[in-house]
Structures are given as C-alpha cells and as structure tokens.
Biopython code that builds the backbone (N, CA, C, O; Angstrom):
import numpy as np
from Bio.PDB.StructureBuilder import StructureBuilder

atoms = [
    (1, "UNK", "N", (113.103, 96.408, 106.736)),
    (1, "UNK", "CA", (112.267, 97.000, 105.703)),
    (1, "UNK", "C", (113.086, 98.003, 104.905)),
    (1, "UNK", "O", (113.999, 98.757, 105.240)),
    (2, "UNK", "N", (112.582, 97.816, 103.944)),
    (2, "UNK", "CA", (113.517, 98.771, 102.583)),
    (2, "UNK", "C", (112.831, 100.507, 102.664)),
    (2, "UNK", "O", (111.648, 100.640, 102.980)),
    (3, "UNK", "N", (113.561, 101.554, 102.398)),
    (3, "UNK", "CA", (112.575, 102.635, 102.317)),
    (3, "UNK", "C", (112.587, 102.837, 100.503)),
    (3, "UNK", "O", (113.386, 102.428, 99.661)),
    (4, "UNK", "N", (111.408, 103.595, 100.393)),
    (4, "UNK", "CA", (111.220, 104.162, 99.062)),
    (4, "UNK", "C", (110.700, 105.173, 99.492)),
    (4, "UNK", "O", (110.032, 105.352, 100.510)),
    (5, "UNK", "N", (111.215, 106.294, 98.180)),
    (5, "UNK", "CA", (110.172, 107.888, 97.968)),
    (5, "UNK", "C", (109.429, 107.379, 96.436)),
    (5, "UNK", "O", (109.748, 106.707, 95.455)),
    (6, "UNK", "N", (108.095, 108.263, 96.989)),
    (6, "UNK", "CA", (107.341, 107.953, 95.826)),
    (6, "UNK", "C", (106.720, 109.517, 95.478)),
    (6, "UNK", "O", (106.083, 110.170, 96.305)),
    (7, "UNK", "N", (107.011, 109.947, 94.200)),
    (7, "UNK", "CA", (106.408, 110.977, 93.980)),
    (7, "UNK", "C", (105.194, 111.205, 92.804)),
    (7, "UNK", "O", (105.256, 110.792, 91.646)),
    (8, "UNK", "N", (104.062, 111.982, 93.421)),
    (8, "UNK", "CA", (102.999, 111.548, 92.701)),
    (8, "UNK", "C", (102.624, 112.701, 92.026)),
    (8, "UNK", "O", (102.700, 113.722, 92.710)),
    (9, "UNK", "N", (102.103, 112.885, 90.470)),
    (9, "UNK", "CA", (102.070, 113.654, 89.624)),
    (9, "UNK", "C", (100.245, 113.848, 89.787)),
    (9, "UNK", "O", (99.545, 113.400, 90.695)),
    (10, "UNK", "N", (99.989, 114.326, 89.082)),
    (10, "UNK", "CA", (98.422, 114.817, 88.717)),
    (10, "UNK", "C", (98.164, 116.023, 88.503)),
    (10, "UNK", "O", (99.092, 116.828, 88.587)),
    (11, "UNK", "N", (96.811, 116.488, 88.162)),
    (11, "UNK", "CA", (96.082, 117.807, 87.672)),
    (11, "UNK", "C", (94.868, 117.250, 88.003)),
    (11, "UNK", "O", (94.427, 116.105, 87.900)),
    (12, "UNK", "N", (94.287, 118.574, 88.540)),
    (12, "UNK", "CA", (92.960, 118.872, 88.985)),
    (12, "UNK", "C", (91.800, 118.398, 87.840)),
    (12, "UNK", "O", (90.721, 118.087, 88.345)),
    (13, "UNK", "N", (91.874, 118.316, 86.543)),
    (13, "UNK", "CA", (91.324, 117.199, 85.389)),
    (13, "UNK", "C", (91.151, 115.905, 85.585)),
    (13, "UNK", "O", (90.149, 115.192, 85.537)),
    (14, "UNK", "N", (92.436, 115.665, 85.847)),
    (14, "UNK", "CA", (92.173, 113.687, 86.217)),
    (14, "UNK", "C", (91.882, 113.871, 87.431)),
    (14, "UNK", "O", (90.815, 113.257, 87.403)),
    (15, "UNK", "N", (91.971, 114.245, 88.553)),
    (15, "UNK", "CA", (91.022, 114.533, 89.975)),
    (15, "UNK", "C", (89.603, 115.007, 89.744)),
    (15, "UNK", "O", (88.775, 114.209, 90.182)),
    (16, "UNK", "N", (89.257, 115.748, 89.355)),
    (16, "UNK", "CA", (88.147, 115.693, 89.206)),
    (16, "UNK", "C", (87.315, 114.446, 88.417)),
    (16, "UNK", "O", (86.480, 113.727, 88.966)),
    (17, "UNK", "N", (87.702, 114.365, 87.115)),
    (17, "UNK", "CA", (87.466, 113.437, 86.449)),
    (17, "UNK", "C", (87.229, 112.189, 86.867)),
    (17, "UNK", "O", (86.711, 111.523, 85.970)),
    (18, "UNK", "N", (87.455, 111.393, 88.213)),
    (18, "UNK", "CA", (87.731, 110.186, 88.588)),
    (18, "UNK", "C", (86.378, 109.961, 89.663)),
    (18, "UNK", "O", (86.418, 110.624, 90.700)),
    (19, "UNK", "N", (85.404, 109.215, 89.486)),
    (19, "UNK", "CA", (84.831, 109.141, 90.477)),
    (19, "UNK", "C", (84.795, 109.311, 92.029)),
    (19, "UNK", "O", (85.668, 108.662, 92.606)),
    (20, "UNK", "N", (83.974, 110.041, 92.816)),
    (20, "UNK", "CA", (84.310, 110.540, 93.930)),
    (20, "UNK", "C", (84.558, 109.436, 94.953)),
    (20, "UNK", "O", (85.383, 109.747, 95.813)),
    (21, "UNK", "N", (83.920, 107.960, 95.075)),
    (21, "UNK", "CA", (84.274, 106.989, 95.667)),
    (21, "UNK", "C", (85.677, 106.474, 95.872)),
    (21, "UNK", "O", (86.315, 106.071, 96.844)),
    (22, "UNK", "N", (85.950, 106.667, 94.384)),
    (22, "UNK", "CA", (87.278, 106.489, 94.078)),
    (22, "UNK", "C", (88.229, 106.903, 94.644)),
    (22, "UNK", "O", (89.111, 106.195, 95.130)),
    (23, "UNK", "N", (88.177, 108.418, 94.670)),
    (23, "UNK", "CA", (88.986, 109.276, 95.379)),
    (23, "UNK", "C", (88.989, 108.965, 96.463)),
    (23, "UNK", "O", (90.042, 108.442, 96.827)),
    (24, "UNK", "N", (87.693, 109.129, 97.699)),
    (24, "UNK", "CA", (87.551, 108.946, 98.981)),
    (24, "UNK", "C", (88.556, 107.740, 99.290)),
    (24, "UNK", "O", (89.385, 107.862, 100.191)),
    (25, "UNK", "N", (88.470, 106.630, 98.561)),
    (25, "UNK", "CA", (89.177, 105.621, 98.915)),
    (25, "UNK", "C", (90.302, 105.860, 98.904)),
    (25, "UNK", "O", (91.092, 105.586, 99.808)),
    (26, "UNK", "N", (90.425, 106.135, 98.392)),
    (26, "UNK", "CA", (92.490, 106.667, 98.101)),
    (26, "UNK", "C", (93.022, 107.630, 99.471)),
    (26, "UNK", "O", (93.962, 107.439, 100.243)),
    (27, "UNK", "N", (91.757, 108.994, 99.397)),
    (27, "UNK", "CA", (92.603, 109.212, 100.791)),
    (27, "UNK", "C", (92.231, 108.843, 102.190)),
    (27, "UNK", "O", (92.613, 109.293, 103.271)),
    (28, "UNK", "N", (91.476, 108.006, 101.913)),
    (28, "UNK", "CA", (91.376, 106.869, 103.312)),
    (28, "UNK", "C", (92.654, 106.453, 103.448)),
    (28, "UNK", "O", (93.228, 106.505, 104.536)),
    (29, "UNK", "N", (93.293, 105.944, 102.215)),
    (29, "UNK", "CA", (94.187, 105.037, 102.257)),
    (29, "UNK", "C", (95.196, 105.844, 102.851)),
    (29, "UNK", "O", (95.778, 105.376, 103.829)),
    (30, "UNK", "N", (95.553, 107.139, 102.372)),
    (30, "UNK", "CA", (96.173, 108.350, 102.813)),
    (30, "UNK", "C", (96.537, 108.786, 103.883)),
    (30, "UNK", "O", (97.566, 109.400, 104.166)),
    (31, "UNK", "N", (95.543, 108.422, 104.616)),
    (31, "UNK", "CA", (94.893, 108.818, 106.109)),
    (31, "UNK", "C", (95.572, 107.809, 106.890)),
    (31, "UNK", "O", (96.114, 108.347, 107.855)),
    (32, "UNK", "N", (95.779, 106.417, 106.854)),
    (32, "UNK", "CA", (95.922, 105.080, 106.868)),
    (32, "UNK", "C", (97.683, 105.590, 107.241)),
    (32, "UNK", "O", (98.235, 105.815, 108.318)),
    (33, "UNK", "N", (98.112, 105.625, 106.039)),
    (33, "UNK", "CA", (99.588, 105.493, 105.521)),
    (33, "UNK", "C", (99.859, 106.692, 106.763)),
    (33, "UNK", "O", (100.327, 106.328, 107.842)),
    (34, "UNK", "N", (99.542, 108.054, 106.522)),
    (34, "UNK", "CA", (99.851, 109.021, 107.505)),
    (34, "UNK", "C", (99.564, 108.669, 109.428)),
    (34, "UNK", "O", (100.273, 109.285, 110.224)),
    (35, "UNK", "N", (98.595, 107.753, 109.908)),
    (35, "UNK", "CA", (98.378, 107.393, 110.932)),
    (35, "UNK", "C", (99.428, 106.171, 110.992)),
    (35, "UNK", "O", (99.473, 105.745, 112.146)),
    (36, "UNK", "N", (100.392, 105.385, 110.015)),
    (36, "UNK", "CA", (101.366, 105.097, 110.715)),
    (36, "UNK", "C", (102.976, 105.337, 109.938)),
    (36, "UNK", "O", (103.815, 104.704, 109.298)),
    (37, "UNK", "N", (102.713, 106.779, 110.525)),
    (37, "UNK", "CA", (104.080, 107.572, 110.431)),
    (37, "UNK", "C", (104.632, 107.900, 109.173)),
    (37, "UNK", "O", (105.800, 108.244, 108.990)),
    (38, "UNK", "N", (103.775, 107.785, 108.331)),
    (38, "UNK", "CA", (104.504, 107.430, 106.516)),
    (38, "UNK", "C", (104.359, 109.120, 106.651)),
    (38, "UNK", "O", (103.297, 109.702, 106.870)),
    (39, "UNK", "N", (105.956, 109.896, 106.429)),
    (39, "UNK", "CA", (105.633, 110.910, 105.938)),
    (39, "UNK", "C", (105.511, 111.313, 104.283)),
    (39, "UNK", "O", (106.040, 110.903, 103.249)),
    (40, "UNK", "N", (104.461, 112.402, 104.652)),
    (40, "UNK", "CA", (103.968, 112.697, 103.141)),
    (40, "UNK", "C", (103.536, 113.903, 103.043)),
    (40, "UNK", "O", (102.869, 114.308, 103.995)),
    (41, "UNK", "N", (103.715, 114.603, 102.176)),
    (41, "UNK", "CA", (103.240, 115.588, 101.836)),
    (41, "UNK", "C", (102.770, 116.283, 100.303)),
    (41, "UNK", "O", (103.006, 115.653, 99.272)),
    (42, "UNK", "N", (102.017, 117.771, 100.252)),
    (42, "UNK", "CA", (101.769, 117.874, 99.113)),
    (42, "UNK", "C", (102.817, 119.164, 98.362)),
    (42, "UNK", "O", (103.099, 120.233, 98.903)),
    (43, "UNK", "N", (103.223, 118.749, 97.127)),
    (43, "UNK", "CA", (104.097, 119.542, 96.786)),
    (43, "UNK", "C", (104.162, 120.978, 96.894)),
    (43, "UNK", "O", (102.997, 121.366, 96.983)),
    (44, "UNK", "N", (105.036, 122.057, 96.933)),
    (44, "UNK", "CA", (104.599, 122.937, 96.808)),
    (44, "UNK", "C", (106.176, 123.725, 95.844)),
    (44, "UNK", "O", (107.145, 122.981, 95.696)),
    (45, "UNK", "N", (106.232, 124.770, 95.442)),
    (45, "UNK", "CA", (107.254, 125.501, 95.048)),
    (45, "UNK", "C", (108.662, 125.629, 94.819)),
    (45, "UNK", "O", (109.371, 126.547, 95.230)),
    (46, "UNK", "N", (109.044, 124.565, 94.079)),
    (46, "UNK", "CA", (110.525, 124.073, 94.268)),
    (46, "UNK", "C", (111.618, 124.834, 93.890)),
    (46, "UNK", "O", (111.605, 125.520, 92.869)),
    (47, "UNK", "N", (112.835, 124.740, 94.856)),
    (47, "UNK", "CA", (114.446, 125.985, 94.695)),
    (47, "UNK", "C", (115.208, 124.993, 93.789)),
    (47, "UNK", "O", (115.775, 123.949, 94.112)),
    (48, "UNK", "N", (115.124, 125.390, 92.962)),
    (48, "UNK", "CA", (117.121, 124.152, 92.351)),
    (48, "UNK", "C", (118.244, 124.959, 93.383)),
    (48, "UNK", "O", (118.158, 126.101, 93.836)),
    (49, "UNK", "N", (119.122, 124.129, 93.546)),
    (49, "UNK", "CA", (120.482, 124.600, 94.404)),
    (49, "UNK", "C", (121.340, 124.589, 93.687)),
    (49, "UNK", "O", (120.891, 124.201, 92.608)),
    (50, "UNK", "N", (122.417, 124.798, 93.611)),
    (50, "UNK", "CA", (124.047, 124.621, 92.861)),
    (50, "UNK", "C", (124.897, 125.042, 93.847)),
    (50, "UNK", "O", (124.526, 125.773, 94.766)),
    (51, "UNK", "N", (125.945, 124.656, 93.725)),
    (51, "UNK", "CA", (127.283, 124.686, 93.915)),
    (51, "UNK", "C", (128.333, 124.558, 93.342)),
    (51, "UNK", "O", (129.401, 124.794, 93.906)),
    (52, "UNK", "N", (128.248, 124.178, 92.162)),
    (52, "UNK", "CA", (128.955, 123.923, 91.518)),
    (52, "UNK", "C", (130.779, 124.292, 91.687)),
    (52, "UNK", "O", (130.985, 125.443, 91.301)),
    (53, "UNK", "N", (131.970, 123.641, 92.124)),
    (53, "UNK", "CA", (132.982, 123.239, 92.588)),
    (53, "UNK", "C", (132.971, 124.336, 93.504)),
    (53, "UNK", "O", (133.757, 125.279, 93.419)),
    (54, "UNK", "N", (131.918, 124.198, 94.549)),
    (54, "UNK", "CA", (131.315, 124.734, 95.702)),
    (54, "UNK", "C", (132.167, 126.577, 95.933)),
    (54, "UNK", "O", (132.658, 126.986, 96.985)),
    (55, "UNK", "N", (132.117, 127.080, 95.063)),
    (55, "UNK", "CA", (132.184, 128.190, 94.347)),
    (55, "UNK", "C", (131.073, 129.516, 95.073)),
    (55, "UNK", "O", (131.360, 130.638, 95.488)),
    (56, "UNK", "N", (129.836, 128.839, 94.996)),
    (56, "UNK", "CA", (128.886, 129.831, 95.329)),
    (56, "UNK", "C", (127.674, 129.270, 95.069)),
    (56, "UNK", "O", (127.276, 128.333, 94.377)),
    (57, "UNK", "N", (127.227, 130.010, 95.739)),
    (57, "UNK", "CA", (125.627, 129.419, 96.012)),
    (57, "UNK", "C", (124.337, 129.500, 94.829)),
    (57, "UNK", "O", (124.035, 130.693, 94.885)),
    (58, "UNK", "N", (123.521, 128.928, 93.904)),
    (58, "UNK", "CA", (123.095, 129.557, 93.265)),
    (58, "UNK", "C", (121.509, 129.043, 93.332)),
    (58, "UNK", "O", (121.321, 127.827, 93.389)),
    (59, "UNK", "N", (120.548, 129.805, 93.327)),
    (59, "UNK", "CA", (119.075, 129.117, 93.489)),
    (59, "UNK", "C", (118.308, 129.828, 92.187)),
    (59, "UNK", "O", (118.530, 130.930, 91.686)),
    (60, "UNK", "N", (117.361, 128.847, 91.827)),
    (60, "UNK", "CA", (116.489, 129.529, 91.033)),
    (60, "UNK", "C", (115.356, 128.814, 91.188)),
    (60, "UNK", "O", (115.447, 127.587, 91.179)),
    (61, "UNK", "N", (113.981, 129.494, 91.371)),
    (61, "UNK", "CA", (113.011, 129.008, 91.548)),
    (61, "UNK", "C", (112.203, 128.008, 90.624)),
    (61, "UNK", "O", (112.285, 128.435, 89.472)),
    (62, "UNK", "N", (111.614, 127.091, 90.663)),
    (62, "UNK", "CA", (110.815, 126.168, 89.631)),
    (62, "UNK", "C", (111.492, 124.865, 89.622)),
    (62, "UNK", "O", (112.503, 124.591, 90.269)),
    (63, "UNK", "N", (110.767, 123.991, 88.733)),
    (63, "UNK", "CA", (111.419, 122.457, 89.323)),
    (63, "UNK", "C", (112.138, 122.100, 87.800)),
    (63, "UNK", "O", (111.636, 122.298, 86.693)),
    (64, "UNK", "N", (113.407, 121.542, 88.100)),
    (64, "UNK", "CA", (114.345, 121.494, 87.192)),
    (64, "UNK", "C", (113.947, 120.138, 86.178)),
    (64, "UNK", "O", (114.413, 120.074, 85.040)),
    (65, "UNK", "N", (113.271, 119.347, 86.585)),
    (65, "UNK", "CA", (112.514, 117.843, 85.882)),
    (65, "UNK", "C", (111.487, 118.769, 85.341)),
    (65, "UNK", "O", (110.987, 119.612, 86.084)),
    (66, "UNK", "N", (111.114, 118.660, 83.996)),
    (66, "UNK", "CA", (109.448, 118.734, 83.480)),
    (66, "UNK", "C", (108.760, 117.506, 83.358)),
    (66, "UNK", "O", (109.443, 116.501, 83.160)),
    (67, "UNK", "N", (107.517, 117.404, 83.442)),
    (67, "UNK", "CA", (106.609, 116.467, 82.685)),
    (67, "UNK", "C", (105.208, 117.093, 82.434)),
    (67, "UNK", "O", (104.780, 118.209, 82.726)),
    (68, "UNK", "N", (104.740, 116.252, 81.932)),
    (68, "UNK", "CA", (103.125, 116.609, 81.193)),
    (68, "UNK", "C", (102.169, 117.214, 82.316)),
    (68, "UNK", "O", (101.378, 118.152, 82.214)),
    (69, "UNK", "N", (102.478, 116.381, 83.457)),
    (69, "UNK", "CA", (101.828, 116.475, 84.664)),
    (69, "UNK", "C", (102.280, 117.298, 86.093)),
    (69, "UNK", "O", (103.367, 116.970, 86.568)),
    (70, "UNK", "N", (101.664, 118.122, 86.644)),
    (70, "UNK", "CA", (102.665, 118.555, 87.687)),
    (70, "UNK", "C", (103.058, 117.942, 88.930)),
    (70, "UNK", "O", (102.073, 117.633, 89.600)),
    (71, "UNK", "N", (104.130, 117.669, 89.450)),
    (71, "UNK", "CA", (104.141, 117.023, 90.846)),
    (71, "UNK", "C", (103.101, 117.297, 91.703)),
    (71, "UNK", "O", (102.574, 118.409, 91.701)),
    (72, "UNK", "N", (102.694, 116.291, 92.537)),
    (72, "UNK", "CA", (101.438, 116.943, 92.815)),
    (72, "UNK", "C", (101.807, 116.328, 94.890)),
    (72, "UNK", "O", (101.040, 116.623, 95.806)),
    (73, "UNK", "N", (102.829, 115.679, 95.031)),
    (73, "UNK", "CA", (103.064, 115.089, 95.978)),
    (73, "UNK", "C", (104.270, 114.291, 96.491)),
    (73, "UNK", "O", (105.044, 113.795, 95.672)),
    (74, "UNK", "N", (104.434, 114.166, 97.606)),
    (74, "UNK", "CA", (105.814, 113.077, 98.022)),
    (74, "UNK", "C", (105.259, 111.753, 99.216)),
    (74, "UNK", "O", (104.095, 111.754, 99.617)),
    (75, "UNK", "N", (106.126, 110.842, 99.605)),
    (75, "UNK", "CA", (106.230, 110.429, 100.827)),
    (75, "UNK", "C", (107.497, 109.435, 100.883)),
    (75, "UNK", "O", (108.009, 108.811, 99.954)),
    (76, "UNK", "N", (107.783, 109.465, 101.990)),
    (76, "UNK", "CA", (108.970, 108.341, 102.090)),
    (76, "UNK", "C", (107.913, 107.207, 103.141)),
    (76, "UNK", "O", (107.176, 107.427, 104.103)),
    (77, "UNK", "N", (108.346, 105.778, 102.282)),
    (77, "UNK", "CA", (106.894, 104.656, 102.534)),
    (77, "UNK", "C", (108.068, 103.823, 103.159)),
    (77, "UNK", "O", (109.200, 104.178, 102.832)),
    (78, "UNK", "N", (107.940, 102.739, 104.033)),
    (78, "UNK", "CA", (108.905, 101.709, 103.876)),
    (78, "UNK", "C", (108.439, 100.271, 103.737)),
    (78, "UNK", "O", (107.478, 99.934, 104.428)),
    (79, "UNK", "N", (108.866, 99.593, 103.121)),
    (79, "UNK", "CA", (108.016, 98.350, 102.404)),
    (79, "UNK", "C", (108.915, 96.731, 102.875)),
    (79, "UNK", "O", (109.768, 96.633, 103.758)),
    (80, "UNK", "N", (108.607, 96.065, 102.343)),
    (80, "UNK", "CA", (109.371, 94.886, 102.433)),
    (80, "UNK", "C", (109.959, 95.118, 101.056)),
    (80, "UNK", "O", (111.179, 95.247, 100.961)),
    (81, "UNK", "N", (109.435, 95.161, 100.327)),
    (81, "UNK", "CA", (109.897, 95.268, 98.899)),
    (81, "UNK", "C", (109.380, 96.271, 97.772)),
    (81, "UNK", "O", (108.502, 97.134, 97.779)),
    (82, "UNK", "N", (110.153, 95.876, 96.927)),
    (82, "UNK", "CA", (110.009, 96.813, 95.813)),
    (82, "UNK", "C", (107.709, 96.565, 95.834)),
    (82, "UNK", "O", (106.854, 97.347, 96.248)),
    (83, "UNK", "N", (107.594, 95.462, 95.328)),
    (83, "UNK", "CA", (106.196, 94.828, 94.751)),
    (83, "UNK", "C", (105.341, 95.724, 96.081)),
    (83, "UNK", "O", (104.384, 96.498, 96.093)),
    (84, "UNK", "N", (105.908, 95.367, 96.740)),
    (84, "UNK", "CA", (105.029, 95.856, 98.272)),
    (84, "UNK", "C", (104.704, 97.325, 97.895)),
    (84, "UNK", "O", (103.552, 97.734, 97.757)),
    (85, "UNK", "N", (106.145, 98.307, 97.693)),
    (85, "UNK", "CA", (105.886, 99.267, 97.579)),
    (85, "UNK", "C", (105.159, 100.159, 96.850)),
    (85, "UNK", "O", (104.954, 101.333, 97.158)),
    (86, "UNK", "N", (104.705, 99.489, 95.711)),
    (86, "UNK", "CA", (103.918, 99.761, 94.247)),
    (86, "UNK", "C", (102.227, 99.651, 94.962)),
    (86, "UNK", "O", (101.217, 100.354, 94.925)),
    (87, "UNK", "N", (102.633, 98.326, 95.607)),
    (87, "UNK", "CA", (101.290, 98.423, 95.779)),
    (87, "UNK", "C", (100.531, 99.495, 96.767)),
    (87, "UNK", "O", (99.356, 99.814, 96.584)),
    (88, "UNK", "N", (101.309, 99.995, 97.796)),
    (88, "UNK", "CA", (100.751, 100.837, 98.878)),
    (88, "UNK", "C", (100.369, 102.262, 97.855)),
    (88, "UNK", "O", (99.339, 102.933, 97.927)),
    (89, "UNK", "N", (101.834, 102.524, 96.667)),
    (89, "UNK", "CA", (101.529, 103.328, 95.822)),
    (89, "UNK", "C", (100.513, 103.559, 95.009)),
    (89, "UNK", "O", (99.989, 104.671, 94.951)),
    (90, "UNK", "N", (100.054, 102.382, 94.177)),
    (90, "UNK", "CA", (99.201, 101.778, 93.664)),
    (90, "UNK", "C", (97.305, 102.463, 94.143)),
    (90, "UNK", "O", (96.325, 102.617, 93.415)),
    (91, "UNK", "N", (97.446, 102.653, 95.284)),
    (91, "UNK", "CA", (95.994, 103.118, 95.798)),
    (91, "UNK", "C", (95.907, 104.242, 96.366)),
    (91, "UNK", "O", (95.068, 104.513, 97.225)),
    (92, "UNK", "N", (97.020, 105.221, 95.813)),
    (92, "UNK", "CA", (96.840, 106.710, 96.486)),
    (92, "UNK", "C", (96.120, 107.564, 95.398)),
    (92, "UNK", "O", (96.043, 107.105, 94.259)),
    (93, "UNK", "N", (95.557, 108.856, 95.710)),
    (93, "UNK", "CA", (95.115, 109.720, 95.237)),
    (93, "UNK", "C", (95.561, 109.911, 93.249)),
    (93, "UNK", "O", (94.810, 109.895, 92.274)),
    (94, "UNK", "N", (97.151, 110.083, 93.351)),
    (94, "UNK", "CA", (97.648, 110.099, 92.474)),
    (94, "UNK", "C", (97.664, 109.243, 91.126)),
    (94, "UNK", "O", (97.497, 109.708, 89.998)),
    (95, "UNK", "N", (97.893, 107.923, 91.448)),
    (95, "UNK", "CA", (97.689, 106.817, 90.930)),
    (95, "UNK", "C", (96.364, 106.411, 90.405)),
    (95, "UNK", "O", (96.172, 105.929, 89.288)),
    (96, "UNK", "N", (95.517, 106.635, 91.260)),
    (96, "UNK", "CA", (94.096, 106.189, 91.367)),
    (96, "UNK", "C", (93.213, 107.702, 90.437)),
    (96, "UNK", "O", (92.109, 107.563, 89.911)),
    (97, "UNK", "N", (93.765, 108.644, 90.426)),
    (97, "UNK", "CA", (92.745, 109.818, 89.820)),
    (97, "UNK", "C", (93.760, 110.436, 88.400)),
    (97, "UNK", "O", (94.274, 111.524, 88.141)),
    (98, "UNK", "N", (93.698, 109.019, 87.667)),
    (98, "UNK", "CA", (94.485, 109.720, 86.553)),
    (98, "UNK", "C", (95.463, 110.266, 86.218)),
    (98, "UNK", "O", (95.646, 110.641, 85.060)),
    (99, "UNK", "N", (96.478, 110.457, 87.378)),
    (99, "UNK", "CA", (97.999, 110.503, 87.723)),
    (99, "UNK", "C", (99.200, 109.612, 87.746)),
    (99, "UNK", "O", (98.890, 108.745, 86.929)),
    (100, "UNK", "N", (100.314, 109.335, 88.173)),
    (100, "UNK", "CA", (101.064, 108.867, 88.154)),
    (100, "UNK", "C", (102.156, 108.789, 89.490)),
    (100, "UNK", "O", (102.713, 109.756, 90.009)),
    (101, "UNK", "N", (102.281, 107.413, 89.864)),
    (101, "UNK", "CA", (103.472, 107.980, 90.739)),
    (101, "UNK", "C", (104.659, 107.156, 90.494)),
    (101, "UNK", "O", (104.652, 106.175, 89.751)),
    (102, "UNK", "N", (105.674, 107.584, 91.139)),
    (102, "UNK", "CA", (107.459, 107.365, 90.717)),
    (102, "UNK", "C", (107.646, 106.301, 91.894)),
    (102, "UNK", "O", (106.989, 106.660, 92.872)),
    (103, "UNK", "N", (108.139, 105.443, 92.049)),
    (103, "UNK", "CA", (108.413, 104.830, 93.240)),
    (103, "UNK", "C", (110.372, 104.578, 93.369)),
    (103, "UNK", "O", (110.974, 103.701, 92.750)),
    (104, "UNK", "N", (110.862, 105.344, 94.083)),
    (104, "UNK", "CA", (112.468, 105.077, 93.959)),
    (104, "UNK", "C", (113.030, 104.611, 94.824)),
    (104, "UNK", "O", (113.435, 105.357, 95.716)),
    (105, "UNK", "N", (113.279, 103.132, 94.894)),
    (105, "UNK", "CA", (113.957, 102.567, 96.176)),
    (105, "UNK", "C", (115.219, 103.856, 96.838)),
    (105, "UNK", "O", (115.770, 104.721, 96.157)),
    (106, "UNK", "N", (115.353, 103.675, 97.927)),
    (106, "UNK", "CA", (116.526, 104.260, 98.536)),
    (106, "UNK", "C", (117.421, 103.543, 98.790)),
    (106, "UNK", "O", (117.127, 102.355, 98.923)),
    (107, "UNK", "N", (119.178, 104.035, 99.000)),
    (107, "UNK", "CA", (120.094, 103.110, 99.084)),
    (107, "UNK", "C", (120.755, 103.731, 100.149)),
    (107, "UNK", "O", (120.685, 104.951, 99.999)),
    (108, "UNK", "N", (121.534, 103.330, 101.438)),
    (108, "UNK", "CA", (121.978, 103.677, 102.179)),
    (108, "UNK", "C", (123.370, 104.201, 102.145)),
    (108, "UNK", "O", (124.157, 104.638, 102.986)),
    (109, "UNK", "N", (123.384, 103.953, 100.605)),
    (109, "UNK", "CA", (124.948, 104.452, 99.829)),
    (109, "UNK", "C", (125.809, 103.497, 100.060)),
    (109, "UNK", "O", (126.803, 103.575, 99.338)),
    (110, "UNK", "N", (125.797, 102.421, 100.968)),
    (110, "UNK", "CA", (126.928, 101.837, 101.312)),
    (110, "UNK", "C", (127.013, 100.676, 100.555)),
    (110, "UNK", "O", (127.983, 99.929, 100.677)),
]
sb = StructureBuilder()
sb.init_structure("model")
sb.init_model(0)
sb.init_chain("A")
sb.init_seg("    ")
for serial, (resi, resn, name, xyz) in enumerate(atoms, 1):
    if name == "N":
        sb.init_residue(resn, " ", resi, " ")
    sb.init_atom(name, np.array(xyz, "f"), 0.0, 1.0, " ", f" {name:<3s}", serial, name[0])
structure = sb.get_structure()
C-alpha cells in the first residue's frame, strides 16, 4: 500500500453551512479511518524552521503557504492508490462541508 498526507482546509461558514447529516457522516467516517490507525489530526499553530547553510536556527510563528481557507487538518491515509486515496478523502469533514483537501502521495525518496 502506497501512503498519502492529506491536508484539509475549511472555516467554520462552510461547516456550519453544510447540513448536519452531512457532517455526522463525515465524522463517522473519521471515527472509522481513526479506529484503523489512520493518524490524523486537527491543525493547530504552525513554526516555519530555517537553517539555512545550517548557520543557525531560525523560527517564526504562522504558516508559510496562504490560502483563502485555513488549514483546518492532517492525516497520513494509506491506500492502494492514488483514486483510492481521493476517495477515503473525498468523505471527510473537510471535503464534504465546503472545504477542501490536498492529497500528496509520499515517496520513499528512493
């Protein structure tokens, strides 16, 4: 099985906004994914790092990507495939309540 991270965007607008069935279903699905081992979590407060020609250390708080939407989440899923992976994506919170999520295969570098 292949792994992917999928990161999921939203605002409390399109969550609310989305029928409550809707939602429930999603974090059933949530619930599902987390009861077998899919870790996941919800975003919280991001450090940028540097090193730059490992010189010194440098952090600054906030997330160095913008978009319209704020990160609103992570998980590392593992799929058979790419299609597979969209789809498990496909029915989370994020996706499903007017959000968006990123799906990025992983490569073992080698």
């Amino acid at each position: 099985m292949a792994k992917f991270v999928t990161i999921g965007y939203g605002d409390d607008a399109g969550y609310e906004g989305t029928a409550a069935e809707v939602r429930d279903a999603a974090h059933a699905h949530d619930a599902r994914l987390a009861q077998e081992s899919v870790t996941m979590g919800i975003a919280g407060t991001p450090v940028q790092v540097r090193n730059h020609d490992a010189t010194g250390v440098q952090t600054r708080e906030g997330p160095f990507l913008r978009s319209s939407l704020p990160v609103a989440g992570f998980a590392v899923i593992e799929a058979d495939s790419l299609a597979d992976a969209v789809d498990i994506a496909s029915r989370t919170p994020c996706a499903v309540a007017q959000g968006v999520v990123e799906v990025w295969p992983l490569s073992d570098g080698g």
